[in-house]
MDAnalysis code that builds the backbone (N, CA, C; Angstrom):
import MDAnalysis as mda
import numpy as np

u = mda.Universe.empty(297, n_residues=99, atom_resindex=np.repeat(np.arange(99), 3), trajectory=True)
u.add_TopologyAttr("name", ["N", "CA", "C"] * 99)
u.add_TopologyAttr("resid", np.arange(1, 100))
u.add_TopologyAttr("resname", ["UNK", "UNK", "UNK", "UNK", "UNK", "UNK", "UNK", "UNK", "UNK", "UNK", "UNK", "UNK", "UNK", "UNK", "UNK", "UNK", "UNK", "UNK", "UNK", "UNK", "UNK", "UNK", "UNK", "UNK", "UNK", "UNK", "UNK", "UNK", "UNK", "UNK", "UNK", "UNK", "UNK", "UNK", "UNK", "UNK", "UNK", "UNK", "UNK", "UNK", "UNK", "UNK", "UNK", "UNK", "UNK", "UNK", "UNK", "UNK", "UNK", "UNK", "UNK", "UNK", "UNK", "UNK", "UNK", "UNK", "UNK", "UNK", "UNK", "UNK", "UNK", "UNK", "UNK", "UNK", "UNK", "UNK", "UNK", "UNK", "UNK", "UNK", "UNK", "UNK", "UNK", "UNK", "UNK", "UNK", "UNK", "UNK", "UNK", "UNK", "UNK", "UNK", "UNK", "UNK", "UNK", "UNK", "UNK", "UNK", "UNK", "UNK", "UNK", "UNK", "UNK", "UNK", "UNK", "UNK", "UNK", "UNK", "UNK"])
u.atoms.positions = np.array([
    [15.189, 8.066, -2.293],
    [14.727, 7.169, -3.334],
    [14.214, 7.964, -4.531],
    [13.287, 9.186, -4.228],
    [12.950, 9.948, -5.451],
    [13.748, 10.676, -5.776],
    [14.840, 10.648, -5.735],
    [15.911, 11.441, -6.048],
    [16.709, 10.619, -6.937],
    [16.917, 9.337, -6.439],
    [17.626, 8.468, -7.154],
    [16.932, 8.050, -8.518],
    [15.774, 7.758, -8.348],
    [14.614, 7.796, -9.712],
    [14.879, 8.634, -10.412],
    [15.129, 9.890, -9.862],
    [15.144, 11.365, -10.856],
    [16.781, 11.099, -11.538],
    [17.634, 11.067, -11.232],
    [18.596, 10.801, -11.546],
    [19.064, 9.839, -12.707],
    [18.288, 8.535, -12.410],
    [18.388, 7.674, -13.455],
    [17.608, 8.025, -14.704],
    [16.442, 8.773, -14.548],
    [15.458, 9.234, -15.456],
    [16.098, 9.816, -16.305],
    [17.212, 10.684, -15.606],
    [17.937, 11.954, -16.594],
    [18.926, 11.472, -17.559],
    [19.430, 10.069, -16.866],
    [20.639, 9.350, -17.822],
    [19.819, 8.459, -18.445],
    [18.430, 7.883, -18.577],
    [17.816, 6.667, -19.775],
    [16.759, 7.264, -19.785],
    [16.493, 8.765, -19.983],
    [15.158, 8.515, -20.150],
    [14.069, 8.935, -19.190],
    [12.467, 9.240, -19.466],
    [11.334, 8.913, -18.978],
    [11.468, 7.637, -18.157],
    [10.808, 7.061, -19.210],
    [10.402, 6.208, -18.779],
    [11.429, 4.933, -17.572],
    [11.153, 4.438, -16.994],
    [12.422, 3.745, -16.285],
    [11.702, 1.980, -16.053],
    [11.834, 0.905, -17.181],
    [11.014, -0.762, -16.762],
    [11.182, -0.953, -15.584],
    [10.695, -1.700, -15.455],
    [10.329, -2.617, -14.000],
    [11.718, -2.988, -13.615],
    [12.791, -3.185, -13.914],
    [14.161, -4.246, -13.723],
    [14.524, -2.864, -13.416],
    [14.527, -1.784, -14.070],
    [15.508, -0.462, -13.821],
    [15.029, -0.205, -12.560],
    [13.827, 0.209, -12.338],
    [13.239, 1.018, -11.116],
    [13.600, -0.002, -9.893],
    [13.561, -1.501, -10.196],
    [13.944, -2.463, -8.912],
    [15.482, -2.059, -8.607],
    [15.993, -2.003, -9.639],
    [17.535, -1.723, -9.749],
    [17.862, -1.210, -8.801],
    [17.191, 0.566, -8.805],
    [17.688, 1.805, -8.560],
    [16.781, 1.448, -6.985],
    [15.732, 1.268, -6.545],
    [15.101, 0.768, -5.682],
    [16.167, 0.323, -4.342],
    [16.976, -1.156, -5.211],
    [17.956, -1.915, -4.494],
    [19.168, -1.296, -4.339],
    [19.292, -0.695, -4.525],
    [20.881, 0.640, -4.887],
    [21.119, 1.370, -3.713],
    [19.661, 2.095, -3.660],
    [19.623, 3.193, -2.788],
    [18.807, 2.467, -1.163],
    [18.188, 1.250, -1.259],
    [17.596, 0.603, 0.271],
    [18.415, -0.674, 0.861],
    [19.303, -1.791, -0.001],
    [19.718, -2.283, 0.241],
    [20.488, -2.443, 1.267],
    [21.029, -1.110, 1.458],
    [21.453, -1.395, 3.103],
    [21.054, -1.300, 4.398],
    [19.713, -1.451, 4.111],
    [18.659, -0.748, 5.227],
    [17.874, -2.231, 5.595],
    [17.931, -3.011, 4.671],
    [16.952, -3.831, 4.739],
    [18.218, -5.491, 4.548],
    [19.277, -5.621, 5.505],
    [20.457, -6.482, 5.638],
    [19.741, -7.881, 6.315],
    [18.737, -7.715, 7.366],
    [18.220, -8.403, 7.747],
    [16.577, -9.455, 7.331],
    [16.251, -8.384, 6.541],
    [14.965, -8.990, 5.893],
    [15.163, -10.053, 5.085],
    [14.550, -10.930, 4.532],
    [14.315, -11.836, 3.433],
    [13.623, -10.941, 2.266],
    [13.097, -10.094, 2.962],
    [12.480, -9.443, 1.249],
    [13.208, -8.702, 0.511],
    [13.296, -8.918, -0.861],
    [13.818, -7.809, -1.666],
    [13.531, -6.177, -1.503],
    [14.826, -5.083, -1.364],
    [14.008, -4.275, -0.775],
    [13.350, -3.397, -1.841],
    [12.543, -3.857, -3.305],
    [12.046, -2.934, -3.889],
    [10.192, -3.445, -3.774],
    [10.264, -4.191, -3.005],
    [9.172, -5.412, -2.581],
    [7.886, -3.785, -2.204],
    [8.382, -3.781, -1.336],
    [7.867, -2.580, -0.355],
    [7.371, -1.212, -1.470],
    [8.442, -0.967, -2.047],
    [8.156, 0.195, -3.450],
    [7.228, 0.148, -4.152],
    [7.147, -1.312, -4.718],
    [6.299, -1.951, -5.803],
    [4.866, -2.083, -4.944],
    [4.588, -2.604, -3.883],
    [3.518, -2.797, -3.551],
    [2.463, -1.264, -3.136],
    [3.861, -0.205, -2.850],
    [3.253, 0.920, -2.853],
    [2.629, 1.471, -3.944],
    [3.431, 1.738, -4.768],
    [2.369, 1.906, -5.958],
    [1.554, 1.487, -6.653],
    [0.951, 0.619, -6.099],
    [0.231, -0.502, -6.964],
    [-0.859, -0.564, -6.284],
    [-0.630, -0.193, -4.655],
    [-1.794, 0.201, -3.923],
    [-2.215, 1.750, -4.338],
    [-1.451, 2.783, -4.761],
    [-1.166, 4.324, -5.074],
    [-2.672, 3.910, -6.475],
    [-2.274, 3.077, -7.489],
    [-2.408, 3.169, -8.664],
    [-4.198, 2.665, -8.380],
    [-4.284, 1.541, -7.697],
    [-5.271, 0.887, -7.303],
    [-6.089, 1.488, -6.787],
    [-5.782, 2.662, -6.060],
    [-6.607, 3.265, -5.210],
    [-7.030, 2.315, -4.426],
    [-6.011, 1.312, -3.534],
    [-6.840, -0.218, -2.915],
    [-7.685, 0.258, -1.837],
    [-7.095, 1.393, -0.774],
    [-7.401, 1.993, 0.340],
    [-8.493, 2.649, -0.018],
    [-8.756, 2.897, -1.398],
    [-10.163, 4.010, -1.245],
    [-11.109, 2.563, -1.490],
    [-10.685, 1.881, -2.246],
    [-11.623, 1.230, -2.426],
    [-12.532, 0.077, -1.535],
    [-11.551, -0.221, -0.151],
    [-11.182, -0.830, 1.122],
    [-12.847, 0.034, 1.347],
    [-12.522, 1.632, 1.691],
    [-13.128, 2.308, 2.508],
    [-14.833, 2.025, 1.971],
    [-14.878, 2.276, 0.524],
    [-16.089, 2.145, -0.300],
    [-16.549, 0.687, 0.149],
    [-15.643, -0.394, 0.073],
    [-16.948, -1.718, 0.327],
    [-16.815, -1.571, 2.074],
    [-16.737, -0.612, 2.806],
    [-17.040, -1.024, 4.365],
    [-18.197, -0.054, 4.221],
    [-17.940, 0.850, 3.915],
    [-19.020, 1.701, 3.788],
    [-20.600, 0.431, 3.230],
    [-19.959, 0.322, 2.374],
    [-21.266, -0.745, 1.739],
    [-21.479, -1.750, 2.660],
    [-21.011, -2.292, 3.467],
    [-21.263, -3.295, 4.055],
    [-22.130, -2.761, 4.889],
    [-21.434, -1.540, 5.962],
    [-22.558, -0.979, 6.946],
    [-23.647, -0.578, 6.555],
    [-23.864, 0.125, 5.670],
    [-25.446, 0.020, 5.432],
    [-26.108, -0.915, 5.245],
    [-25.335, -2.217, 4.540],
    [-26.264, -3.342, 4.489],
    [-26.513, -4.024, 5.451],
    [-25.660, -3.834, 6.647],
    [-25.848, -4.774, 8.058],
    [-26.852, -4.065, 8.827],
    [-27.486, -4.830, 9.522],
    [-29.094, -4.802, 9.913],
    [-28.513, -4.799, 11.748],
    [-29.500, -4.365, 12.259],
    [-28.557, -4.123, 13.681],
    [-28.465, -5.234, 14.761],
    [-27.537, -5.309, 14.969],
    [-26.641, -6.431, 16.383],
    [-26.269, -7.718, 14.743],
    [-25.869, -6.807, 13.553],
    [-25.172, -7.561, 12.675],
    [-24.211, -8.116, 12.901],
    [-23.281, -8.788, 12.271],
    [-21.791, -8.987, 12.011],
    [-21.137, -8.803, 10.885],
    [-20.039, -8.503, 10.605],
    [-19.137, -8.612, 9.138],
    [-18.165, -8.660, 9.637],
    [-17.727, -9.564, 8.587],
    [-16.068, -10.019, 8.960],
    [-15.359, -9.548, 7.737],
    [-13.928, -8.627, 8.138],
    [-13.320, -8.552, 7.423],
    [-11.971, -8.853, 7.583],
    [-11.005, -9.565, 6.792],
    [-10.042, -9.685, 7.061],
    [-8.783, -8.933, 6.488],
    [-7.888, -8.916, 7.358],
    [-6.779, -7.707, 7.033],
    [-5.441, -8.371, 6.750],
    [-4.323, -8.305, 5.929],
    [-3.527, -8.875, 5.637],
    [-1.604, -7.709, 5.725],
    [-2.651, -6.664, 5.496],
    [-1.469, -5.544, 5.453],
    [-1.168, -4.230, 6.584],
    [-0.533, -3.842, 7.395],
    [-1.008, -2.798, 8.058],
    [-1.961, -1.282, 8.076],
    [-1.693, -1.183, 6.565],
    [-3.021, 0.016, 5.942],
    [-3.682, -0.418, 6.036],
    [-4.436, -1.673, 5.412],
    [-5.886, -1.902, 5.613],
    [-6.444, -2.249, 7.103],
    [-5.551, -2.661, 7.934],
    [-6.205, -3.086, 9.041],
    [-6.182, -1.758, 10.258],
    [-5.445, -0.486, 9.569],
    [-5.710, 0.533, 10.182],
    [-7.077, 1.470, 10.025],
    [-6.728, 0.835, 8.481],
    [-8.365, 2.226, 7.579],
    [-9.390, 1.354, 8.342],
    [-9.579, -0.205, 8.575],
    [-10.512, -0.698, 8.794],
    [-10.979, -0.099, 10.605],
    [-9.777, -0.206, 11.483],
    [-10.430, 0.271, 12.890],
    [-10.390, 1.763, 12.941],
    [-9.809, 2.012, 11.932],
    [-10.282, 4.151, 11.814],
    [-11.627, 3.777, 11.421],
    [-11.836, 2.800, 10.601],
    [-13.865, 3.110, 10.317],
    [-14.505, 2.677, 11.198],
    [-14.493, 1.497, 12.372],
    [-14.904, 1.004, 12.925],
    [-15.212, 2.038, 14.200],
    [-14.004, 2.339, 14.447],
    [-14.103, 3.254, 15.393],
    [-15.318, 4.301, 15.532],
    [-15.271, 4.986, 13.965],
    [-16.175, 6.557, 13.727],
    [-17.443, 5.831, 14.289],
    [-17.853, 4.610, 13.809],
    [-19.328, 4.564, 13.688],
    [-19.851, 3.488, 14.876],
    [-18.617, 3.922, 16.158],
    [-19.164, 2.457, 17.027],
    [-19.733, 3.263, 18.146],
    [-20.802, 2.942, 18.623],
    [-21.717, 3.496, 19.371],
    [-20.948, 3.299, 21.035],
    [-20.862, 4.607, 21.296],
    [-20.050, 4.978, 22.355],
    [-21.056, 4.939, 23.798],
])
């Protein structure tokens, strides 16, 4: 895939819009992903956007905040929607659960 990016970069350019990069995205995964319903630049896009977001650091920062604010035999509920977050969440859970 970063190869194929690099490639198109060299024939238009830097910069590459949103329609190009889905383009080149669907070019090079499309046949990998025959069975899904999702578009396969779905997956690309959400990566970088978590990359850009820093969502995962920022995941880590409000658990962090939460545990200090929870008072002991607390609760917090968090809910997970994606497989990163619901991993970073039992990697934290884990460090700080009294063995």
């Amino acid at each position: 895939l970063a190869e194929a990016v690099l490639v198109q970069q060299r024939k238009k350019g830097s910069a590459l819009s949103g329609k190009e990069l889905s383009d080149t995205v669907f070019a090079v995964k499309s046949s990998l992903h025959l069975e899904e319903q999702l578009h396969p630049a779905k997956l690309t896009f959400q990566a970088i956007r978590m990359f850009l977001n820093h969502e995962l650091n920022q995941l880590h920062r409000a658990l962090e905040g939460a545990f200090e604010k929870l008072v002991f035999n607390g609760r917090c509920v968090v809910l997970t929607f994606k497989y990163l977050e619901a991993r970073t969440l039992q990697d934290f859970v884990r460090t700080r659960e009294e063995r």
